[in-house]
Structure formats: structure tokens, C-alpha cells
N, C-alpha and C positions, 0 to 999 in steps of 0.2 A: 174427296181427298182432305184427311188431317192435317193441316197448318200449324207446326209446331214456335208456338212465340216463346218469349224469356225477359223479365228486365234486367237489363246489361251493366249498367252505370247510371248510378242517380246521384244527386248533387252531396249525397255525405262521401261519395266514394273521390271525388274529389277534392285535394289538399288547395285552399286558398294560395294566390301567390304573393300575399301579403298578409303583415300580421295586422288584426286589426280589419280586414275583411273578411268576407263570405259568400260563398257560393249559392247563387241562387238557381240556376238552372245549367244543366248538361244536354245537349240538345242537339240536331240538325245535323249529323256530320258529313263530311266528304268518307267517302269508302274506297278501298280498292286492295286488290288482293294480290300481295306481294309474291317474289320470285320465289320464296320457301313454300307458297302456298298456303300463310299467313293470314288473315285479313288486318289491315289498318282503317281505324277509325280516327279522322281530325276532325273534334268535333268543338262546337264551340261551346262555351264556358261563358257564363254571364256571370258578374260578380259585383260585388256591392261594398262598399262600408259597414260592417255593424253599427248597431246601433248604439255600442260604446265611444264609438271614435266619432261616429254620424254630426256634425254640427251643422244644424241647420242642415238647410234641401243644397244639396251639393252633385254636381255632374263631374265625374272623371274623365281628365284629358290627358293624352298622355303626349311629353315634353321631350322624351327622348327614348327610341327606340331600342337602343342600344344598350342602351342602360337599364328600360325597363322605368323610366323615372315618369313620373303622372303629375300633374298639378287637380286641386279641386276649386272647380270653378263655382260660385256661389250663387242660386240664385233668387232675387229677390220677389218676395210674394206679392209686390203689386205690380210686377211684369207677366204673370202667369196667370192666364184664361182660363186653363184645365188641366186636370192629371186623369192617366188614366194606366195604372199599372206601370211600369218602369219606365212610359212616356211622359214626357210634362212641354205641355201646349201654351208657347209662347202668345201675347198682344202681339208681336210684331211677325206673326205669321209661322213663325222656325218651331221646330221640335229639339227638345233635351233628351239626354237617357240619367237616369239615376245608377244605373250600371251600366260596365264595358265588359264588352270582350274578343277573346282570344282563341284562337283553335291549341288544344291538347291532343297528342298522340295518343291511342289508346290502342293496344295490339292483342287482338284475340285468336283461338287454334281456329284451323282449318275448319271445324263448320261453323265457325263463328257463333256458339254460345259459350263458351268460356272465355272470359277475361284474363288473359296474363301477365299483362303489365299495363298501368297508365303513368305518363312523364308527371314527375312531381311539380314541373315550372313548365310555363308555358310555351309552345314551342314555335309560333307565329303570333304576330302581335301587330298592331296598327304604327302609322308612322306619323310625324307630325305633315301637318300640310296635304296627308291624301286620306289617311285613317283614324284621325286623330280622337274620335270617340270610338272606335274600336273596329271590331272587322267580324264578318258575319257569316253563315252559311257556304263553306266551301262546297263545290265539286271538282275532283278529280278527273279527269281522262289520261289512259296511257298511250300514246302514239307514240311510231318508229323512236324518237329521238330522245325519248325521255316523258314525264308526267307536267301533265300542265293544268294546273287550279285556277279555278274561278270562286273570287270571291266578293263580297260585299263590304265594300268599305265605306266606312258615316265621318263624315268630315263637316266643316262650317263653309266653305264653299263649293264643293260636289254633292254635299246632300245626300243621299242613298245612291251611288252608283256598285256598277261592277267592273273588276279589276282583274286583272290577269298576271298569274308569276307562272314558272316551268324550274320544275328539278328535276336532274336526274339519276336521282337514288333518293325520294323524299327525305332527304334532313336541309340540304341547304337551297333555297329556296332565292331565286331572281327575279324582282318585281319588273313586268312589262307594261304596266301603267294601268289607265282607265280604260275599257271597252265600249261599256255603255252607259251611258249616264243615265243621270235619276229621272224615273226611279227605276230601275230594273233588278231584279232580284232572281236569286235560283239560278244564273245560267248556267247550261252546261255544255261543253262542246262535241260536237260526234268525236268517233275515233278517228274517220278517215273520210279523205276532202269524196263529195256530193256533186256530181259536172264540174269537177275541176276548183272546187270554191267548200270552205269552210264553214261550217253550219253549225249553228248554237242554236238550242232551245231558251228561251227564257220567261221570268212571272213579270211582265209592266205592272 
């Protein structure tokens, strides 16, 4: 059997959400295929400073969620052991990212190789105190009561954990806190309870 692939969206197809950044990876998404028969892709978005605005090795935190507002936090090269790609390996044990991000809507036809729209601005984002270096790999499931995400959120005191929200029409979105703590990654939950008890897959 013939396996028909496509690339879908790569990082120039995405609009920075700021000026003065750039996209550096499009990646990972949660999927699920809406009530028109639709597919939606939330996928995440890693983004950076250019190298015009870039001063000095700087990690984006973001300051308010609401607003969309980021502080950059600076950090200094005789605190840092290692880099390795968009991580930077603290003396004092912690990891950096030099980029953050965000899940974007991305809505393709029913066999899902055409693209027909991607949101210009992002449309989940991290919060201070749970996601505050960004938010990572969603998955979707749709149960009786509506859709419920699982996602990775990188904070300064959770670390890598997994978090849980539920909408029911994917646009607005109600965060039900942390699940799993660090590290846990990838989870994703069945559609319906397993002897009476709810079951998630996950990557420790």
C-alpha cells in the first residue's frame, strides 16, 4: 500500500507574533477533526528574537497572559555549563530555552492535505506561575462533554510537567491545572473511562 505524505506548514508559513522575532520551528500538533469534517491542527510554534533585536543570550518569559506581554530574562555566561540547541544548561542544575512557545490554529480540508487557514496571532499561550517559558506539545481528545487537551507547560517551579484544559467548541479554552509533574510529556487521554477509571498514555 502507497502512503501518500505532503509538507503541510513550515516555519516561513507562519507570521511571527512579534515584531522583531522569528519563527523558528512549526511542529508537534494536537489534531482533531471537527464537526464540518474539517481537520484542526494546534500546533506549536517556537520562536525567537532575531538577531537584530537579540542582545546578548536572553530567555523569554512571559509576564502576562492576557496581554500577551514577555519580559527577557538575561543570562549570564559564567552561569552556563552548556548549550545545546535552543537549550542552555545551567551550573546550578536548571535548563533555559532561548525560545518560547505557543499552540496556532491551523485548519485543513477534509483529507487533510490542504491548508486553509492558519491564525495570524497565537491562539494558547502560557501563563505566568504554571507556563511561563511557554507551552508545548498538545493532544486533543473528544469526549461526551466537549474536548479536552493535554499539554506541556515549562515553568521555574514545575519544570516540565503536564497540564490539562477542556473546551467545548475549541476557541475558549479552561485550564484544569497540572496532571503530571516533571517530567512527563506527550500525554494523551483515551476517549472513554477503561473499568470505570480514566486512562492516559504518557512519555516520562
Amino acid at each position: 500500500m502507497k502512503i501518500k505524505t505532503k509538507l503541510l506548514v513550515q516555519p516561513k508559513d507562519i507570521k511571527p507574533s512579534f515584531k522583531g522575532w522569528e519563527v523558528e520551528g512549526v511542529l508537534n500538533p494536537g489534531v482533531v477533526r471537527l464537526p464540518n469534517n474539517k481537520i484542526m491542527l494546534f500546533a506549536r510554534v517556537a520562536e525567537v528574537q532575531d538577531d537584530d533585536h537579540r542582545k546578548g543570550l536572553t530567555c523569554p518569559v512571559i509576564i502576562s497572559e492576557k496581554e500577551q506581554k514577555f519580559h527577557y530574562q538575561k543570562i549570564s555566561e559564567n552561569k552556563i555549563l552548556d548549550k545545546e540547541g535552543n537549550m542552555i544548561f545551567l551550573k546550578d542544575g536548571t535548563c533555559r530555552l532561548s525560545t518560547i512557545s505557543h499552540f496556532r490554529k491551523i485548519i485543513l480540508d477534509e483529507t487533510g492535505f490542504k491548508v486553509e487557514h492558519i491564525d495570524e496571532k497565537p491562539t494558547f499561550i502560557g501563563r505566568p506561575g504554571e507556563s511561563e517559558y511557554g507551552v508545548e506539545d498538545p493532544r486533543i481528545t473528544k469526549m461526551k462533554d466537549g474536548y479536552y487537551m493535554t499539554y506541556v507547560g515549562i515553568s521555574l517551579h514545575e519544570g516540565v510537567s503536564t497540564y490539562l484544559a477542556f473546551s467545548k467548541d475549541l476557541k475558549k479554552w479552561k485550564r484544569l491545572g497540572l496532571i503530571f509533574r516533571e517530567q512527563n510529556k506527550d500525554a494523551v487521554i483515551f476517549p472513554e473511562k477503561i473499568n470505570g477509571k480514566y486512562i492516559a498514555l504518557n512519555r516520562p
